[in-house]
C-alpha positions as CSV (number, residue, x, y, z in Angstrom):
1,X,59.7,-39.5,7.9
2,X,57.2,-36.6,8.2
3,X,54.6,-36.7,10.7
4,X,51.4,-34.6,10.5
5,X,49.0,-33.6,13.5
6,X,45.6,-33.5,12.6
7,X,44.3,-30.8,14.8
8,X,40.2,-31.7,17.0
9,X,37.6,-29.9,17.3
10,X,38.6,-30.0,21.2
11,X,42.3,-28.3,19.9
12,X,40.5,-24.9,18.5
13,X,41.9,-21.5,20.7
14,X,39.3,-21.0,23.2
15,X,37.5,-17.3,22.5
16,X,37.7,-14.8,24.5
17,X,35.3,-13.5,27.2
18,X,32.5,-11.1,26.6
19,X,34.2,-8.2,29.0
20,X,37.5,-8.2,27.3
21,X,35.9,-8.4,23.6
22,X,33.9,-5.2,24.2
23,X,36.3,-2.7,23.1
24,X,35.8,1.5,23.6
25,X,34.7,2.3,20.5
26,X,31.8,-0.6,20.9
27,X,31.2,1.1,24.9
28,X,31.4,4.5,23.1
29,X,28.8,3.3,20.2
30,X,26.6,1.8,22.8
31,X,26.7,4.8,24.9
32,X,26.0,7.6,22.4
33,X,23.2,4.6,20.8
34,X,21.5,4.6,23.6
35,X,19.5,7.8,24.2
36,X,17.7,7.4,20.8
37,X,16.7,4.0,22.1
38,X,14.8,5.2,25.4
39,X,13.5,8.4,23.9
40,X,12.2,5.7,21.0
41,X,11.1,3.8,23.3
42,X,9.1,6.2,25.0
43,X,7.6,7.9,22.2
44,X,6.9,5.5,19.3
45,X,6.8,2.1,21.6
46,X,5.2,2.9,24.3
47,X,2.2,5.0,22.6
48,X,1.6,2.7,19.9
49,X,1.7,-0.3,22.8
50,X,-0.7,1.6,25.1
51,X,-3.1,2.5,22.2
52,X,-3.2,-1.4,20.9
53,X,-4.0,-2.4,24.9
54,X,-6.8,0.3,25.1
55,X,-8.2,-1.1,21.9
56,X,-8.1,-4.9,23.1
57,X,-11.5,-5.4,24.4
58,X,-14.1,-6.9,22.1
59,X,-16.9,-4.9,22.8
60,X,-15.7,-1.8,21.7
61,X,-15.0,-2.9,18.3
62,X,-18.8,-4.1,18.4
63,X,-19.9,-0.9,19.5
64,X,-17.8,0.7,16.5
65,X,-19.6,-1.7,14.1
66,X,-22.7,-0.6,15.3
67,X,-22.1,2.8,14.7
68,X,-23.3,3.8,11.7
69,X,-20.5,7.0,11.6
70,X,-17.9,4.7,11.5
71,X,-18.8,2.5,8.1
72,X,-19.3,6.1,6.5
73,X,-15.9,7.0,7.3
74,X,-14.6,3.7,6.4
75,X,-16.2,4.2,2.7
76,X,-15.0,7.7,3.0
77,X,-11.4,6.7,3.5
78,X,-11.7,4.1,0.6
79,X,-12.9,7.0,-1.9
80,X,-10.1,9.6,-0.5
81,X,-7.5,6.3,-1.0
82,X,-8.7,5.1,-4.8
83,X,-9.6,9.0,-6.3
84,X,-7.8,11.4,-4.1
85,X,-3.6,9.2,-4.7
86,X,-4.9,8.3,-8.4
87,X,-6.1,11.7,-9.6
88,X,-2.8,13.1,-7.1
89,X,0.0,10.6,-9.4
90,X,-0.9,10.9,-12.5
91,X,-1.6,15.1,-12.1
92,X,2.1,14.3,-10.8
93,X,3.4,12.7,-13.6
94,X,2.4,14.8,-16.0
95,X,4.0,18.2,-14.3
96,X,6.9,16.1,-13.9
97,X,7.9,16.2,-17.2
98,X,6.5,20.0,-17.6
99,X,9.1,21.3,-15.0
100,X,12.1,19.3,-16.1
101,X,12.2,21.6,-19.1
102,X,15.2,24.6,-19.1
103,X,12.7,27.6,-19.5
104,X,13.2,30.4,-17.3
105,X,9.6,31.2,-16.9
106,X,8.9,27.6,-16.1
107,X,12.0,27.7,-13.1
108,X,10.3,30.7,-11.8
109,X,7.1,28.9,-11.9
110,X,8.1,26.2,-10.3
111,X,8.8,28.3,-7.4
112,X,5.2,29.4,-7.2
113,X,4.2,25.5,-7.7
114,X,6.2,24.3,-4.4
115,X,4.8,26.9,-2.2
116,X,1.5,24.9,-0.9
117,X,3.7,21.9,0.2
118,X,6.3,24.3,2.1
119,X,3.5,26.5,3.7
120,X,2.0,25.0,7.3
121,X,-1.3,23.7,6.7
122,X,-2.8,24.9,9.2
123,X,-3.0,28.8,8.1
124,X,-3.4,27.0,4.5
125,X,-6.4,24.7,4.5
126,X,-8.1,27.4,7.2
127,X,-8.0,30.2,4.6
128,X,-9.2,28.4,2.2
129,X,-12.1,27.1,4.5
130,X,-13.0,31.6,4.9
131,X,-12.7,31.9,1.4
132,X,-15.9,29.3,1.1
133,X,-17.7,30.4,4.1
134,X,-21.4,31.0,2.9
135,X,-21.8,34.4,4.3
136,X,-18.7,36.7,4.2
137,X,-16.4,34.6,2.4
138,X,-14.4,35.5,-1.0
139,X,-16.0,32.8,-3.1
140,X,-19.3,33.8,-2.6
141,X,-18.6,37.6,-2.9
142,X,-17.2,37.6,-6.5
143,X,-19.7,35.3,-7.6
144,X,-22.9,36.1,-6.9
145,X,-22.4,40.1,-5.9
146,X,-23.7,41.5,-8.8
147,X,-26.2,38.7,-9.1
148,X,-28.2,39.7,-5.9
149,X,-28.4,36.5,-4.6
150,X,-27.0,34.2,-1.8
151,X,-24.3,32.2,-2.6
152,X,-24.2,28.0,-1.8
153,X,-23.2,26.7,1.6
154,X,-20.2,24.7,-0.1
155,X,-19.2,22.6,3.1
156,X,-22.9,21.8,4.1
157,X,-23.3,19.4,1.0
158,X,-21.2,16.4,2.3
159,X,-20.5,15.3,-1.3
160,X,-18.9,18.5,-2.3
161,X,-17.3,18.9,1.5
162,X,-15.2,15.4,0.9
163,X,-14.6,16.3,-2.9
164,X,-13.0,19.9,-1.4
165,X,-11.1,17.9,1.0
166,X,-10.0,15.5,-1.7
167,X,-9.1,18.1,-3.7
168,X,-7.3,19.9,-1.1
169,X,-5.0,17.0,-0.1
170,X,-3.5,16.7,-4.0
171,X,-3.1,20.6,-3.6
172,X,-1.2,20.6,-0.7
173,X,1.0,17.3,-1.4
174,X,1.6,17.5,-5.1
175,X,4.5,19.4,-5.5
176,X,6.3,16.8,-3.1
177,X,5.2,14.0,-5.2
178,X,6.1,16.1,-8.4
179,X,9.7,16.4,-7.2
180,X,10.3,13.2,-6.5
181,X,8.9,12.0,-10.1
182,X,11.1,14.7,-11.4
183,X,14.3,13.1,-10.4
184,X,12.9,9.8,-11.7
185,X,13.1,11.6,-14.9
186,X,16.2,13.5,-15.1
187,X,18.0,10.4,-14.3
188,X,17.0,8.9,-17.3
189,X,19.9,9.4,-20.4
190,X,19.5,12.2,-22.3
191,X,21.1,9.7,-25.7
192,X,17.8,7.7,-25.3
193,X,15.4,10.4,-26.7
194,X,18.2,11.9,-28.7
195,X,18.0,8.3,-30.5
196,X,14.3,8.3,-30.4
197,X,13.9,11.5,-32.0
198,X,16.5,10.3,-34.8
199,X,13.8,7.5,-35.8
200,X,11.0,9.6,-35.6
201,X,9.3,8.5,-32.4
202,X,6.2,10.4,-31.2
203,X,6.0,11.7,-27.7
204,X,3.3,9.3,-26.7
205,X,6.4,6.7,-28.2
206,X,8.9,7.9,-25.5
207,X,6.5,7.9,-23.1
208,X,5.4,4.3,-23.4
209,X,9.0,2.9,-24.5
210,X,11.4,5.2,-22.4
211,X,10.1,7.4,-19.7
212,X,7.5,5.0,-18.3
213,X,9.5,1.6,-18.1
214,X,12.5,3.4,-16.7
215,X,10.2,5.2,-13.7
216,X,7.6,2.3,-13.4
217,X,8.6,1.1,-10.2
218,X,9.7,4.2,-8.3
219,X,5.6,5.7,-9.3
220,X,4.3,2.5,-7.9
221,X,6.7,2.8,-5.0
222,X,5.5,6.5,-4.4
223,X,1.8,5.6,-4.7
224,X,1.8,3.0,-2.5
225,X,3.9,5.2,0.2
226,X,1.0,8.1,-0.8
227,X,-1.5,5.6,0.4
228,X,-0.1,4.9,3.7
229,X,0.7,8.7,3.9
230,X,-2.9,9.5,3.3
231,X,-4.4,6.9,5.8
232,X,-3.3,9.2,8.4
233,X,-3.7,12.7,6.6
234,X,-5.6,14.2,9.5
235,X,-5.4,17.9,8.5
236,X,-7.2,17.9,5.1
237,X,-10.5,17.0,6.2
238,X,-10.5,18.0,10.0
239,X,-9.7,21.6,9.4
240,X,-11.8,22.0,6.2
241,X,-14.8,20.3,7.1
242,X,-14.6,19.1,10.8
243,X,-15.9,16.0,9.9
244,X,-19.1,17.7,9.2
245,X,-21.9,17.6,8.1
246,X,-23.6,15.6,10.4
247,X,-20.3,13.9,10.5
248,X,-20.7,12.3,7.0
249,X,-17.0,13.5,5.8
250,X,-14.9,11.2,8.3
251,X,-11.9,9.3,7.6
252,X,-10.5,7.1,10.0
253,X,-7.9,9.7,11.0
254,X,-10.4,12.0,12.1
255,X,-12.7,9.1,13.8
256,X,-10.5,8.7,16.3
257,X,-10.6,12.2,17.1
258,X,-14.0,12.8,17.5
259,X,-14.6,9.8,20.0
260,X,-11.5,11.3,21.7
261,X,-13.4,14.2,22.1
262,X,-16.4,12.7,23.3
263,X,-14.1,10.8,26.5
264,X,-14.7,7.3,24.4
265,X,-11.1,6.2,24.4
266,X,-11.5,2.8,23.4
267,X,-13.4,3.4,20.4
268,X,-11.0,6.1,19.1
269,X,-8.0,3.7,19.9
270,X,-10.4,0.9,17.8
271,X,-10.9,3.2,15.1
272,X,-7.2,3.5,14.7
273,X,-6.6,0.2,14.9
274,X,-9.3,-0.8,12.3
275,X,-7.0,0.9,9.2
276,X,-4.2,-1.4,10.2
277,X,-5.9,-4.0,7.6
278,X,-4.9,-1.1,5.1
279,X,-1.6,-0.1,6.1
280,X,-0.2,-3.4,7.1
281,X,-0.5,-5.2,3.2
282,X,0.4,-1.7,2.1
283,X,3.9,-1.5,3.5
284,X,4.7,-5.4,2.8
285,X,4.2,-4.8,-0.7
286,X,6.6,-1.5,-0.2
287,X,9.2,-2.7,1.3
288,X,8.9,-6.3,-0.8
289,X,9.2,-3.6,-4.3
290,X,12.4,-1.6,-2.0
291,X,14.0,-5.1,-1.7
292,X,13.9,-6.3,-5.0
């Protein structure tokens, strides 16, 4: 007769130690791990915890709602967020499928195109600020030489300073967002407009039915990753306009810098911390669309 032993839970092989389970290659992976961690640590952690402490204090975030800079730059940001990325993405979209065409002239072109995103924008967006000054700059030269008269101050209006600003963020950033919707559209199959064109679809056709269901997600993906992009896009309206005039061209990224300069640390650390309501919701519907 066969006997069988039932085995406990007391009967299970007891595990071994911590010490002995940590191998070299996890000591190694630790090791070679660990100065990212502290130089982390001390560059992303410990800023970003020092600014949120600054900005703890009530009254300055009273004293930042009683300024009455600080709800035009809030509006400000709003218009650069809705106009500047919408006008930006769909300008995007549409040279996407321009430059995915096998034309010489249009490689060569495409060349010229990327130039403003590889540049620096410093030496960029300040040339570009000469070339508008009211008194010797390029603009103004051509235009009103032979006329005899002076030309416009073009940054002291501050609706035409944040539309130049605007404007000069979706020159400087669009070729980047045009290569990335470019990919979206080369990895679509080549036998899906071949069979379009068989049954006589128009462009607008493939468009709506093809190209625009197969890269829906990754433009919404890139838009929303524009926005957060944008929200701290200092360089497009600090060194074109300086915030000015009269400091009606703010954003919040540039807020923060002009009570830095004025030795009001708390209310530039508050001002930073005030677009968090924008960026937060931002990247959980980012990384909720990545997930999926």
């Amino acid at each position: 007769m066969t006997s069988i032993t039932l085995s406990t839970r007391h009967d299970t092989i007891p595990r071994k130690p911590w010490s002995s389970r940590l191998s070299t290659p996890h000591v190694w992976g630790l090791a070679l791990l660990a100065p990212y961690m502290l130089v982390f640590a001390a560059f992303v952690v410990y800023p970003v915890g020092y600014g949120l402490w600054l900005a703890r204090h009530p009254a300055s975030y009273v004293a930042l709602y009683n300024d009455p800079i600080f709800a035009r730059a809030a509006i400000n940001t709003l218009i650069f967020l809705v106009i500047g990325i919408n006008i930006k993405m769909l300008i995007a979209l549409g040279l996407s499928g321009f430059f995915i065409q096998s034309r010489t002239w249009i490689k060569w072109l495409s060349v010229l195109f990327i130039l403003p995103w590889a540049v620096p924008s410093i030496p960029t967006i300040l040339s570009v600020r000469f070339m508008f000054n009211p008194e010797w700059g390029m603009v103004n030269n051509l235009i009103f030489k032979f006329t005899g008269e002076d030309g416009p101050n073009w940054l002291n209006d501050p609706t035409i300073a944040l539309t130049m600003a605007i404007g000069m963020h979706i020159w400087k950033s669009l070729p980047f967002w045009t290569l990335i919707l470019m990919t979206g559209r080369l990895a679509i199959p080549d036998d899906q407009f071949e069979a379009a064109e068989v049954d006589g679809a128009s462009w607008w056709q493939k468009f709506r039915f093809i190209t625009w269901p197969s890269m829906r997600t990754l433009y919404i993906t890139c838009t929303l990753l524009s926005m957060i992009w944008t929200l701290g896009d200092f360089n497009s309206v600090y060194l074109l306009t300086g915030g000015g005039p009269a400091d009606l061209t703010h954003v919040l990224a540039t807020l923060g810098i002009r009570y830095l300069r004025l030795d009001q640390l708390d209310l530039s650390m508050a001002a930073i911390v005030c677009a968090l309501p924008l960026v937060l919701p931002l990247v959980y519907f980012m990384m909720k669309r990545l997930s999926r």
